[in-house]
LUMPAVEX-565809 format. One line per 8 residues: number of its first residue (from 1); their letters; for each residue z, y, x of N, C-alpha, C, O. Coordinates in Angstrom, 2 decimals. Example, Ala and Ser with C-alpha at 12.3 -4.5 7.8 and 13.67 -1.06 7.14 Angstrom:
1) as) 7.80:-5.69:13.19:7.80:-4.50:12.30:7.80:-3.30:13.20:8.46:-3.32:14.24 ~ 7.08:-2.25:12.85:7.14:-1.06:13.67:7.87:0.03:12.90:8.04:1.14:13.41
This chain:
1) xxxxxxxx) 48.45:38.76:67.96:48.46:39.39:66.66:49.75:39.07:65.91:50.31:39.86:65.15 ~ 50.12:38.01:66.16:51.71:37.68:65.55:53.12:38.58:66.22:54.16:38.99:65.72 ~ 52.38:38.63:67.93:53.61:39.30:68.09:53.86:40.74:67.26:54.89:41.28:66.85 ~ 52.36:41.14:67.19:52.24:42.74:66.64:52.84:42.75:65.21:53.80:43.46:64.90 ~ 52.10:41.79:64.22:53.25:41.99:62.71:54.71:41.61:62.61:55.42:42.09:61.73 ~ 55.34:40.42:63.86:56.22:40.22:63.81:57.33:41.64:64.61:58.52:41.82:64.35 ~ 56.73:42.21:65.29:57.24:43.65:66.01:57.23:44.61:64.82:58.28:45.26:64.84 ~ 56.77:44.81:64.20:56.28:45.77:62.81:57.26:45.44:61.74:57.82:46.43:61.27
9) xxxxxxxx) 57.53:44.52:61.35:58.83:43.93:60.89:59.58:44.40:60.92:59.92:45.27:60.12 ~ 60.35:43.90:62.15:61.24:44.10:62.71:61.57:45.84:63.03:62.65:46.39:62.80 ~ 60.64:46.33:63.47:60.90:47.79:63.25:61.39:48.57:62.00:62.36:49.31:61.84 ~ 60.10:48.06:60.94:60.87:48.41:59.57:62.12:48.04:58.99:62.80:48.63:58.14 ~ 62.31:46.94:59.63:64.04:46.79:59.05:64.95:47.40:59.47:65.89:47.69:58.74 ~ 64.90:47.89:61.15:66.12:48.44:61.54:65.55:49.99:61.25:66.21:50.85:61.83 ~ 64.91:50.26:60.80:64.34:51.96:60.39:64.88:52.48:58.85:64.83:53.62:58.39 ~ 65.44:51.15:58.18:65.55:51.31:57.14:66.94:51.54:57.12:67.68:51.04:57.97
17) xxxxxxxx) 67.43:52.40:56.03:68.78:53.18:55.53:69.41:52.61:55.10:68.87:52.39:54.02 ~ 70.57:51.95:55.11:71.51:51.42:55.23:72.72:52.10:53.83:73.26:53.19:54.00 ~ 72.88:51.57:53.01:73.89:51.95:52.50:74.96:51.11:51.60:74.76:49.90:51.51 ~ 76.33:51.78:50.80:76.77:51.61:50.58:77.18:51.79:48.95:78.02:51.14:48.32 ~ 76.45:52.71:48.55:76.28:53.71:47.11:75.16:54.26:47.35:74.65:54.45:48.45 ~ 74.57:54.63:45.87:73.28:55.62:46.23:73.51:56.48:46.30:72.52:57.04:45.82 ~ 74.69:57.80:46.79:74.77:58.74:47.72:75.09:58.50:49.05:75.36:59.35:49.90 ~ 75.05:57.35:49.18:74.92:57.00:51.11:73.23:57.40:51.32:72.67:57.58:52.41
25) xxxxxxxx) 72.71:57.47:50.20:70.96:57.23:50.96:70.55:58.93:50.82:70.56:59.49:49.72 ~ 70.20:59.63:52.09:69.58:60.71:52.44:68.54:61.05:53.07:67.94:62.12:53.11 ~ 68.33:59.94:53.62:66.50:60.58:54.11:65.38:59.77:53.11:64.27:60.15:52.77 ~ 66.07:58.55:52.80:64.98:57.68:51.77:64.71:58.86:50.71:65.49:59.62:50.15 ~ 62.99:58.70:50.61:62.71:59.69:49.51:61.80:58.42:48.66:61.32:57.38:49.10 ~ 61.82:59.04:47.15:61.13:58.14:46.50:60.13:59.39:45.70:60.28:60.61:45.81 ~ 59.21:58.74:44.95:58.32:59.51:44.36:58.74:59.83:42.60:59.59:59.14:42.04 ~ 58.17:60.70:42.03:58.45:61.13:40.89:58.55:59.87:39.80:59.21:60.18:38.81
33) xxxxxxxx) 58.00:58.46:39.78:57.82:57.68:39.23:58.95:56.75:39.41:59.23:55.89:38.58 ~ 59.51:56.92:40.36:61.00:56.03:41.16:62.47:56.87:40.64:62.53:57.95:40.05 ~ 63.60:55.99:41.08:64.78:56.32:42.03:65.01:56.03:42.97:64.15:55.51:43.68 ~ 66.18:56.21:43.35:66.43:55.69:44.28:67.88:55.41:44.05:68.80:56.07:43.56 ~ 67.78:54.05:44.63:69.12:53.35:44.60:69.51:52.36:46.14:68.77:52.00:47.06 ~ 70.99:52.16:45.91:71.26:51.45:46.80:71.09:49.71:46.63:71.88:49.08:45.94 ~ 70.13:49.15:47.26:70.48:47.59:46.80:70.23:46.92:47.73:69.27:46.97:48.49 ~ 71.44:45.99:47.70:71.76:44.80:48.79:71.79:45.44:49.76:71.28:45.07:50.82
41) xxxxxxxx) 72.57:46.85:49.56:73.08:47.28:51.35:72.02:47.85:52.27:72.05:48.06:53.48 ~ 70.93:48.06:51.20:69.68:49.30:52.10:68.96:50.01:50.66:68.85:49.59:49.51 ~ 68.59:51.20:51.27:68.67:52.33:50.33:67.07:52.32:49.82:66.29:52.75:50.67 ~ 66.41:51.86:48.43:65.60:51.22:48.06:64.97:51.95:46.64:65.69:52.00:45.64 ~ 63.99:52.37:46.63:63.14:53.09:45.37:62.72:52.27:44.37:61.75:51.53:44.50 ~ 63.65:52.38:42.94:63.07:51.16:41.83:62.57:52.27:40.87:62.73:53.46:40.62 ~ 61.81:51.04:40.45:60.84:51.80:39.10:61.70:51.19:37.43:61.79:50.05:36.98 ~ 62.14:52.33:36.97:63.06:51.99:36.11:61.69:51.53:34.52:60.57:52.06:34.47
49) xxxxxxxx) 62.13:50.65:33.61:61.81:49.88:32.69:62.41:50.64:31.54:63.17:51.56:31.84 ~ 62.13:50.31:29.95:62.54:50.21:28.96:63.34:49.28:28.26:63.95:49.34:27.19 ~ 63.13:47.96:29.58:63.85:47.02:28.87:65.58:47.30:28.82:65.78:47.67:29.98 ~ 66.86:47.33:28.16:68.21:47.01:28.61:68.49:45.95:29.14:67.75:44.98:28.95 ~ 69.65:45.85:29.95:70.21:44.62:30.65:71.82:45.20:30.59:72.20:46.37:30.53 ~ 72.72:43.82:30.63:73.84:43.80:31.02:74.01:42.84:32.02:75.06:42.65:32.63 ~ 72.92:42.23:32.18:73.28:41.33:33.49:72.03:41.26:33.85:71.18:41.61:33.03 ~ 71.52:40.66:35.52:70.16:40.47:35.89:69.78:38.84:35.20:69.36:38.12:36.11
57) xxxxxxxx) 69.81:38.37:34.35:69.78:37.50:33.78:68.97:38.09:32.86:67.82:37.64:32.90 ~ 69.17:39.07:31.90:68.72:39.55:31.53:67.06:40.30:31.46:66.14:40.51:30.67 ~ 67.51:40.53:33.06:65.82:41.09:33.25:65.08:39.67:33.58:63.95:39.59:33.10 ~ 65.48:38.66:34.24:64.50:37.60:34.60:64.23:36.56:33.37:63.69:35.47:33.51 ~ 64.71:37.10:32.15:64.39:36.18:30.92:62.93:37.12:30.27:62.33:36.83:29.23 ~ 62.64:38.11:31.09:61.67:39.14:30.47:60.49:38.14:30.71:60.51:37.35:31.65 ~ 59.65:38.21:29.96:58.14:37.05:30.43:57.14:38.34:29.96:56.06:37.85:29.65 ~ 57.13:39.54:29.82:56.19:40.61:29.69:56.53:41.83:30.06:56.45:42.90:29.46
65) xxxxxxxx) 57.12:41.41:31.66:57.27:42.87:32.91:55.97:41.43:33.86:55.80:40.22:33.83 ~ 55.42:42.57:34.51:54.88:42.17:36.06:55.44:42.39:36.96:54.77:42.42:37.99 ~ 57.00:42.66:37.08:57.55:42.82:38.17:57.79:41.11:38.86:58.10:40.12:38.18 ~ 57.63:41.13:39.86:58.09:39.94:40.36:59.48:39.59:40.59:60.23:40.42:41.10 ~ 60.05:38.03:40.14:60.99:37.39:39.84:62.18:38.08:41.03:63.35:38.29:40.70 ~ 61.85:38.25:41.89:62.96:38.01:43.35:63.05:39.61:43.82:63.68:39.90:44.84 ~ 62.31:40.74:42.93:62.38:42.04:42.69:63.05:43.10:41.50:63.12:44.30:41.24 ~ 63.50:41.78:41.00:63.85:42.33:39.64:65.46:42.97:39.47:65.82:42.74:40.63
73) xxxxxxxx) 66.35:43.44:39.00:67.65:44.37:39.04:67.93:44.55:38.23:66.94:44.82:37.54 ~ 69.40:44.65:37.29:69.75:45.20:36.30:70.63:46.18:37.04:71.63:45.84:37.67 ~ 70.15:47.60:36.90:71.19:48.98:37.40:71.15:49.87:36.29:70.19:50.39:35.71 ~ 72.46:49.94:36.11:72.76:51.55:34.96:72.13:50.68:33.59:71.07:51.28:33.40 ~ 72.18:50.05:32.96:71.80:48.90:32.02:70.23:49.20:31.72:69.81:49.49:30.60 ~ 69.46:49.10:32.86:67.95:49.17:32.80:67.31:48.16:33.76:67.66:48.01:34.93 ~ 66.56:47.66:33.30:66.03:46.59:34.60:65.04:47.18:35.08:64.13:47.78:34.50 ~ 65.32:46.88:36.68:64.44:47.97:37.47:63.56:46.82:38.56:63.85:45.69:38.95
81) xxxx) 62.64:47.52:38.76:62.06:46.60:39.61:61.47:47.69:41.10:60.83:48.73:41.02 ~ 62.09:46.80:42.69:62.45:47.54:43.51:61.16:47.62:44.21:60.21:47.30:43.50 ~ 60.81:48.00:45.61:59.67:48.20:45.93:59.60:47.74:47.22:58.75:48.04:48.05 ~ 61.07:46.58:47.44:60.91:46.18:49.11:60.25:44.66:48.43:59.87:43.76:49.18
């Protein structure tokens, strides 16, 4: 059973889109509630906030988002929270 989630993994990572800018990303689709952006070099659907940011410092001083800490983004001065 380990080999099977650890195979599953591993599939999803190398399946995943690769980019450089978020017009490198073309098959990633996100849903009406998302974007899609490029982050950390794979092409990734965030759910954009009300809060502003100029830095991700910014979003992790928020103590009333439920996004989780190690998901969190400041893009386009909105803190977004991603969905990997």
């Amino acid at each position: 059973m380990k080999v099977f989630i650890l195979l599953a993994v591993v599939i999803g990572y190398v399946a995943a889109e690769s980019c450089r800018a978020d017009g490198d990303c073309r098959h990633t689709q996100c849903d009406n509630n998302s974007q899609l952006h490029c982050v950390h070099g794979l092409c990734t659907c965030t759910e954009a906030t009300d809060f502003s940011c100029t830095s991700l410092a910014n979003c992790l001083d928020l103590t009333s988002w439920d996004c989780p800490r190690d998901r969190r983004h400041c893009i386009d001065g909105r803190c977004r929270c991603t969905r990997i």
